[in-house]
C-alpha positions as CSV (number, residue, x, y, z in Angstrom):
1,X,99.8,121.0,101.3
2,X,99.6,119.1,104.4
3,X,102.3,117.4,105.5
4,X,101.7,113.5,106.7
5,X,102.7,112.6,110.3
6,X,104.7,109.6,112.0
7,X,107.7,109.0,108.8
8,X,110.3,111.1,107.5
9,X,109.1,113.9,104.7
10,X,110.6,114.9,101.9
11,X,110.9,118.4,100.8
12,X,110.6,120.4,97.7
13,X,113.6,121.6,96.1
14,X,116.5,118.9,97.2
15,X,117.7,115.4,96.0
16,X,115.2,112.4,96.3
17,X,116.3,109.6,98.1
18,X,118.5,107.1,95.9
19,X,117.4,103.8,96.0
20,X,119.3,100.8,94.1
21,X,115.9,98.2,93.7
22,X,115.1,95.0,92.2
23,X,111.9,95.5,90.3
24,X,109.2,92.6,90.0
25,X,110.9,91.4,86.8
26,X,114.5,90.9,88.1
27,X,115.5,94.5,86.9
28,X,117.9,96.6,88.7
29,X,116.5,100.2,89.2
30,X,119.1,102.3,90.5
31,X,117.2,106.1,90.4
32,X,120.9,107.3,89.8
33,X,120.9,105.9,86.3
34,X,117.6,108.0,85.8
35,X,119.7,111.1,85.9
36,X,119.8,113.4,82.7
37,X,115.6,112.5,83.2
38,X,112.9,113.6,84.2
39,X,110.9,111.1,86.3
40,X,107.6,110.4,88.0
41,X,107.5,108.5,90.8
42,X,104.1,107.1,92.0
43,X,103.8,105.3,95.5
44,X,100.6,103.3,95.3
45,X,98.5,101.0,97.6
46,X,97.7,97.1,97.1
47,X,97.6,95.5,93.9
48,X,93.8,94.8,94.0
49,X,93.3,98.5,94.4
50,X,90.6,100.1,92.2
51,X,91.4,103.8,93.2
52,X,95.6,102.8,92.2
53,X,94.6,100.5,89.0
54,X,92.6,103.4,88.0
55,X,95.9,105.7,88.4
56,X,98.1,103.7,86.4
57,X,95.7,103.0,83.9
58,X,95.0,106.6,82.9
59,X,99.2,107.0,83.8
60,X,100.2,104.2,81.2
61,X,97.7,106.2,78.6
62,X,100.4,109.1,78.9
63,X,103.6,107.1,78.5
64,X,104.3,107.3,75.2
65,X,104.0,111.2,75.4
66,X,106.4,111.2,78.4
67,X,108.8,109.1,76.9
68,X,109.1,111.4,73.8
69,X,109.5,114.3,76.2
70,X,112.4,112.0,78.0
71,X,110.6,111.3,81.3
72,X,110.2,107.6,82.9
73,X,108.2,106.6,85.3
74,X,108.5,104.1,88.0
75,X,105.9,102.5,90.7
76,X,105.9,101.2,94.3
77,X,103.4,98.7,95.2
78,X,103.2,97.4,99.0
79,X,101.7,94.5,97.4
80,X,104.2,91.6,97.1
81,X,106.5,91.0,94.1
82,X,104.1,87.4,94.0
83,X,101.0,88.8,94.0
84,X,102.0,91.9,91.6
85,X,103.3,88.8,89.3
86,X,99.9,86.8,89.7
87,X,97.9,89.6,88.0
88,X,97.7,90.2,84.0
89,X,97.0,93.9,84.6
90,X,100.5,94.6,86.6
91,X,102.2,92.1,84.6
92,X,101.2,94.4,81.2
93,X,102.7,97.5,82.9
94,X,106.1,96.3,81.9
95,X,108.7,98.1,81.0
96,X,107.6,100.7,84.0
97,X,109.6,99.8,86.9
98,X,106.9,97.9,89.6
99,X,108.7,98.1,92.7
100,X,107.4,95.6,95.6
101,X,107.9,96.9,98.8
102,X,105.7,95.0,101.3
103,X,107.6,96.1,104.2
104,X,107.3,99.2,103.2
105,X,110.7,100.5,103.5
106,X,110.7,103.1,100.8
107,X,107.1,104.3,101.6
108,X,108.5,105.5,105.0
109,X,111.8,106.7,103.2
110,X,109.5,108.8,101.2
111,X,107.2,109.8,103.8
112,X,104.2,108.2,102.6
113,X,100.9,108.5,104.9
114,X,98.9,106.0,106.9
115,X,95.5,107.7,107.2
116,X,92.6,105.2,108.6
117,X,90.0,108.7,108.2
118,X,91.0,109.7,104.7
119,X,90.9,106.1,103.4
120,X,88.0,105.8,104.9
121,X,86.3,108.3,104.1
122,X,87.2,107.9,100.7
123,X,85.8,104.9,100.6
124,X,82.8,105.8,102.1
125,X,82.3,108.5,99.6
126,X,84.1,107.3,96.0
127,X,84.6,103.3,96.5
128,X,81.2,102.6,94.4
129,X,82.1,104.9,91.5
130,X,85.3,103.9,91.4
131,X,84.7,100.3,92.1
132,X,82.4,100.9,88.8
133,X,85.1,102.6,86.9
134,X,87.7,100.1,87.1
135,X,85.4,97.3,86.6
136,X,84.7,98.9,83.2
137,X,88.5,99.4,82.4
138,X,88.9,95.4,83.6
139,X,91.1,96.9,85.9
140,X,92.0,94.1,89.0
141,X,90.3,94.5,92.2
142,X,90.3,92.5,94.9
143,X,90.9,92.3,98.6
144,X,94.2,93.5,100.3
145,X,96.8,90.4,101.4
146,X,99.3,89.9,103.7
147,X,100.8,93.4,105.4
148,X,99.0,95.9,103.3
149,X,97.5,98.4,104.6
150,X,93.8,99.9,104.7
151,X,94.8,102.7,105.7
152,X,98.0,103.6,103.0
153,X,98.0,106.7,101.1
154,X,99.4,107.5,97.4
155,X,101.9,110.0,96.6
156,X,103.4,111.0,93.9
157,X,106.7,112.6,93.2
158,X,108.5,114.6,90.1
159,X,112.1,114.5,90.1
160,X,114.4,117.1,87.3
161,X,116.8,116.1,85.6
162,X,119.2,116.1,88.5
163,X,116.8,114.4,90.7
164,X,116.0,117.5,92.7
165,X,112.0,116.9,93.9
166,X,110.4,119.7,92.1
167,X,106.3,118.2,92.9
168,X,105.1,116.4,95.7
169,X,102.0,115.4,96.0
170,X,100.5,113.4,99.1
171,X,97.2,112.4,98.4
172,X,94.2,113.7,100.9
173,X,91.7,111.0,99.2
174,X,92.6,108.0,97.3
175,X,91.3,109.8,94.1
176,X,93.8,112.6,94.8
177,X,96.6,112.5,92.2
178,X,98.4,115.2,90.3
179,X,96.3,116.0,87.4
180,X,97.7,114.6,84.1
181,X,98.6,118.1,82.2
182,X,100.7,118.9,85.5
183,X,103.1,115.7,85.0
184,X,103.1,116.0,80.9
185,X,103.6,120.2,81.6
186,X,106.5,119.0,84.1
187,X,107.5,116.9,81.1
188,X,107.6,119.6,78.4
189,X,110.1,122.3,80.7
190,X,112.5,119.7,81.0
191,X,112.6,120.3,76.7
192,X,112.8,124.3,77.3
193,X,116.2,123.9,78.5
């Protein structure tokens, strides 16, 4: 796995950085209070992003089947909490945690890539299909705002029950996401114990 450059990194195998958060509906999420969980944690781009609406649609299909195998999920948008409020689609993701972080404070934390060549190539080579794809879903997408980013890549992050980082996965495309079965598998050895 390659590593990004220019923010901190994270690394396999010790405690993921605590964060005490106000979500997009006035929720405290303190990760702390996640312990005795397993949980997913998904760093997207802008809220008008096909490849990232795409995600959590096909994430929000599994959550049910996560919940019964006591894993949560949360999600960072750089999108403001406003504009993540203004859309139907991120509204209907409630009760997951949507974290706004438009300064992108926690994205750095976590060591989350800007990559002008990998987003663009991506969307050189997948931004039709997917564009396609979302627009069948009615999944929002629409032009980036204020600070975000072009260039931001996803990651995604599974945490034990002691929120030790057991997964990390920095995306090398915008379609690049831990495969479904690998999160619901990650799931299901947290019910071994």
């Amino acid at each position: 796995m390659a590593t990004p450059t220019g923010n901190l990194v994270v690394e396999l195998n010790v405690t993921a950085p605590a964060f005490l958060l106000i979500d997009i509906y006035d929720s405290q999420i303190d990760l702390k209070a996640y312990k005795g969980k397993r949980v997913f944690i998904g760093f997207f781009r802008h809220a008008g992003c096909p490849f990232c609406n795409l995600r959590v649609h096909s994430l929000m299909k599994i959550r049910e089947t996560l919940l019964s195998k006591n894993m949560e999920m949360i999600f960072f948008f750089e999108s403001t909490k406003e504009l993540l409020l203004s859309s139907i689609f991120h509204k209907g993701i409630s009760p997951v945690p949507l974290i706004a972080d438009p300064t992108k404070t926690w994205y750095t934390i976590y060591g989350i890539e800007n990559s002008l060549l990998k987003s663009s190539f991506s969307h050189l080579t997948s931004f039709i299909q997917t564009a396609i794809k979302a627009k069948t879903n009615k999944l929002p997408m629409y032009a980036m705002a204020g600070e975000e980013l072009f260039s931001t890549m996803p990651a995604e992050f599974l945490l034990d029950e002691n929120q030790i980082i057991r997964k990390i996965h920095y995306a090398q495309t915008l379609n690049d996401r831990l495969s479904l079965d690998t999160i619901i598998a990650f799931a299901d050895q947290g019910l071994k114990k």
